[in-house]
Phi, psi and omega in degrees: 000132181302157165240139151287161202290329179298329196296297184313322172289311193284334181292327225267334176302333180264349154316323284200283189288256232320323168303326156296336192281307171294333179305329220259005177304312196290271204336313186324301197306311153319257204340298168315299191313317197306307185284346184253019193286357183272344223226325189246127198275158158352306184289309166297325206282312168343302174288313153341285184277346145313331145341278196322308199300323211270320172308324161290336155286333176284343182251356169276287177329315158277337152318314179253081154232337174294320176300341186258345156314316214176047170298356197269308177285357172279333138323351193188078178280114164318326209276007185269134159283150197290340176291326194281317186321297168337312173280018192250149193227114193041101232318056153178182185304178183240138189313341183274310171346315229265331185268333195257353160289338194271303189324299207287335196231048188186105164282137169291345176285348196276001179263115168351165149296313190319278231263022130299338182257346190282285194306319200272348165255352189282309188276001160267337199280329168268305176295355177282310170305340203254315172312315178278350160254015150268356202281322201284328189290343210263331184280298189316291197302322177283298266230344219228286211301266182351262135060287207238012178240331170241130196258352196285304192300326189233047189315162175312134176076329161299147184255120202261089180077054163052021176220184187259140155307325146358282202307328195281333168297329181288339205272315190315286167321325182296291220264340157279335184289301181328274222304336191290302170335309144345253170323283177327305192302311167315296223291299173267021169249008139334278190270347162331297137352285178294319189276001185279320188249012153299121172283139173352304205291329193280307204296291204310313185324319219272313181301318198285346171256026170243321185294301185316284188353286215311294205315301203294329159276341169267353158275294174342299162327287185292339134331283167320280226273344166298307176326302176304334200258346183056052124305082196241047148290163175280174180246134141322043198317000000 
């Protein structure tokens, strides 16, 4: 059955809470997996983070049934606190956040030369990537925006680059979908990449303090914004 734009926030809201229940599950294991690594072999820890990868991929995958849906609102996502909205870069984090969690939760002695020299062209190779969708998002915006933000100039029914404003709104959604799809796909073959040239034990660090991350900005968020509404029940995640 198609979703209309409510349906789709409501399939993505509720997607959204089993998926957190399940992330602060994987963290528990990270954390355990973490203090225990002398206890647990390779094959397991291995399988753990491929859990962890395929739970992330299971949240792109319902992000684009919205994207096609209702694209617009993953820029500003109701189920987000106004704090976690701040960090998002084309409606989610920027594929490099995945290098400077590793600086932190990874000693550079514990790495190879192979894989300092792997990580250091992945991560010029990604900041490259990031340049070119903004550049592309920058493009959208001259070439698309103008249009449809003055209406004095451009009234209902002119035709505008050889289209209605109608085409230009269409051409707009089009040209966000590329671009969002674009950025989701970086984002997670990003970090895939690092954890493919990360040994098991460096993969569980990196995830389990990008899981923390995650957890630490969005409870924090939903403080605030309890604070701000002069809630002081505790918040509920």
């Amino acid at each position: 059955m198609p979703y209309n734009n409510n349906n789709s926030r409501i399939f993505f809201e509720e997607f959204f809470t089993g998926w957190l229940i399940r992330q602060k599950n994987y963290l528990d294991q990270l954390v355990s997996a973490r203090k225990n690594f002398q206890n647990i072999p390779d094959p397991e820890l291995r399988s753990l983070v491929s859990q962890i990868l395929s739970h992330y991929q299971q949240y792109y995958a319902a992000k684009a049934v919205v994207i096609r849906e209702d694209l617009f609102v993953m820029f500003a996502p109701p189920w987000f606190s106004s704090y976690e909205r701040s960090y998002l870069w084309i409606t989610g984090f920027k594929p490099s956040l995945v290098f400077k969690i590793l600086d932190k939760s990874v000693n550079l002695d514990e790495l190879t030369d192979e894989q300092v020299g792997e990580l250091y062209r992945l991560r010029v190779e990604t900041k490259g990537v990031e340049r070119e969708l903004n550049n592309q998002m920058a493009r959208i915006q001259s070439l698309v925006l103008p249009p449809l933000v003055d209406p004095l100039t451009n009234p209902a029914g002119r035709r505008v680059d050889g289209g209605t404003l109608d085409a230009a709104m269409q051409t707009l959604t089009k040209e966000m979908e590329t671009l969002v799809e674009s950025a989701d796909c970086i984002r997670m073959t990003t970090s895939r990449k690092v954890v493919e040239i990360l040994s098991p034990v460096q993969s569980v660090r990196l995830l389990a303090a990008a899981t923390q991350l995650q957890v630490d900005i969005r409870m924090l968020g939903l403080q605030r914004d309890a604070r701000g509404r002069g809630i002081t029940s505790s918040v509920i995640v």
